[in-house]
N, C-alpha and C positions, 0 to 999 in steps of 0.2 A: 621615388624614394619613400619608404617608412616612416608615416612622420609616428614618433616615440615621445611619449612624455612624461617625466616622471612627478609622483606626486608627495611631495616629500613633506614629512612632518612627527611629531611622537607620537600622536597616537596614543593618546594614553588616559583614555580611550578612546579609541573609533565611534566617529557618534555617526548619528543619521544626517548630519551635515557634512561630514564627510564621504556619506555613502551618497548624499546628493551630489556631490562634486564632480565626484570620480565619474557616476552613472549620468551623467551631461559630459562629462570629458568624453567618453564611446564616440560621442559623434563628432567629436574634430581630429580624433587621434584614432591609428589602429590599434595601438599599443600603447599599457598604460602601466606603469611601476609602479607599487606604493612601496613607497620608501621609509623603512622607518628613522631616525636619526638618531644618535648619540649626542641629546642638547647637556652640553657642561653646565649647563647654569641650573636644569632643572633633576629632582629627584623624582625617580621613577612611581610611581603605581602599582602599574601593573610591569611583569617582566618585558623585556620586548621578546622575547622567545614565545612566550604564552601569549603576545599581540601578532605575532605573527601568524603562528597556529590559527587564533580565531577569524583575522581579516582574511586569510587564504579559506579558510572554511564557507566564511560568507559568498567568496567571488569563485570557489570550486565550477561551475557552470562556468564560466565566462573565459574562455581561452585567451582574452585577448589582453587578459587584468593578471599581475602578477604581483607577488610580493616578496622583498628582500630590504634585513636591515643593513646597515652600512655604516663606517664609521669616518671620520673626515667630514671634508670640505661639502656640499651639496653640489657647488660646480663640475668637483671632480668624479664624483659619485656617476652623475648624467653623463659626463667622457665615457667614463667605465664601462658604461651600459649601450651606449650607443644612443643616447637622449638626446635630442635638441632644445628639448618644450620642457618648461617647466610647469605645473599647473597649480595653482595655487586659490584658493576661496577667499573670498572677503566680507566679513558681515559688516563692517564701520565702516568710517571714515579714518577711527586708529588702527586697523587691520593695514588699510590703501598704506599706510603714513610708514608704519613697519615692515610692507612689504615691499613697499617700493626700493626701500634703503636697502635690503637684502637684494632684491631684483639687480640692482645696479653695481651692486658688487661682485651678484654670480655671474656676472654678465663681464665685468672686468677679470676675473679668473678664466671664463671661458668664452670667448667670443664668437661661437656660435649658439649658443644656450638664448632662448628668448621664453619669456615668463608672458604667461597667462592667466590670467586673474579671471574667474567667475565672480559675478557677484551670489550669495546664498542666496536661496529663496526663502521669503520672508519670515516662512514657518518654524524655519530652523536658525534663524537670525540670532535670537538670542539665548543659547546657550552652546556652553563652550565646554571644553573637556575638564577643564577646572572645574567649573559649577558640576558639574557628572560627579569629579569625585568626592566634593564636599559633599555632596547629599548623599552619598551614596557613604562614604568615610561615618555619618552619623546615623545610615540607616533609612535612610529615605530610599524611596525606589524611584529605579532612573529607566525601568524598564520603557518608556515612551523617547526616551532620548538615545537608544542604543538600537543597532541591527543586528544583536546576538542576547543569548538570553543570558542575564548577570549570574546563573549558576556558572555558566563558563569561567567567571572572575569569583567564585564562593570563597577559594582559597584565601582570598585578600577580605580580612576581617575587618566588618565596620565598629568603631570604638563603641 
């Protein structure tokens, strides 16, 4: 059997801690989804159209890495696809705490869905796609935090 995992999150940006994720996912999984999501609570960035384009750009080479945004449930999203794994990074101890709570929820939606947690590697521990877009929002350069060059996101004017 295929094991399939999807890697679901906004994105928004795609950082190099994301690209650590995924590129350590390769060796437990054949197949890998990055999923983008529709979170209600937060307002976007960047578009997810223009995040998909770029994350599909960066994994072009890698047959085995795909990318699709989605709207709904995360549980039902992995049904969709043919997912079991969920795979998910954790820099903290408040990452574990919020993701665990999500885990066991998509997990009650879908009862064969099982989550996987990486821990980040150190280097990329402390920065998040929030800190990316504050500095980036006033003009700071985020180019050491990103795997695509921030002309790809010029559109999006920093104040």
């Amino acid at each position: 059997m295929k094991k399939i995992a999807i890697f679901p999150g906004s994105f928004d940006p795609f950082t190099n801690g994301h690209l650590d994720v995924v590129l350590r996912g390769t060796r437990m999984f054949d197949e890998i989804v990055i999923a983008i999501g529709n979170n209600s609570v937060k307002n976007r960035y960047i578009p997810v159209e223009k995040m998909v384009e770029i994350i599909e750009e960066i994994f072009k080479d890698q047959h085995n890495i795909s990318v699709q945004s989605y709207k709904g449930l995360t549980a039902e999203f992995a049904h969709e696809v043919g997912a079991n794994f969920l795979l998910r990074g954790l820099r903290n101890t408040t990452d574990f705490e919020y993701e665990n709570t999500i885990a066991q929820a998509n997990r009650h939606i879908n009862k064969e869905l099982e989550t996987v947690f990486l821990i980040t590697s150190p280097a990329l521990a402390a920065i998040s796609s929030t800190i990316i877009r504050e500095i980036h929002r006033f003009g700071g350069n985020v180019d050491e935090f990103i795997p695509f060059p921030i002309s790809k996101i010029a559109d999006i004017p920093a104040q």
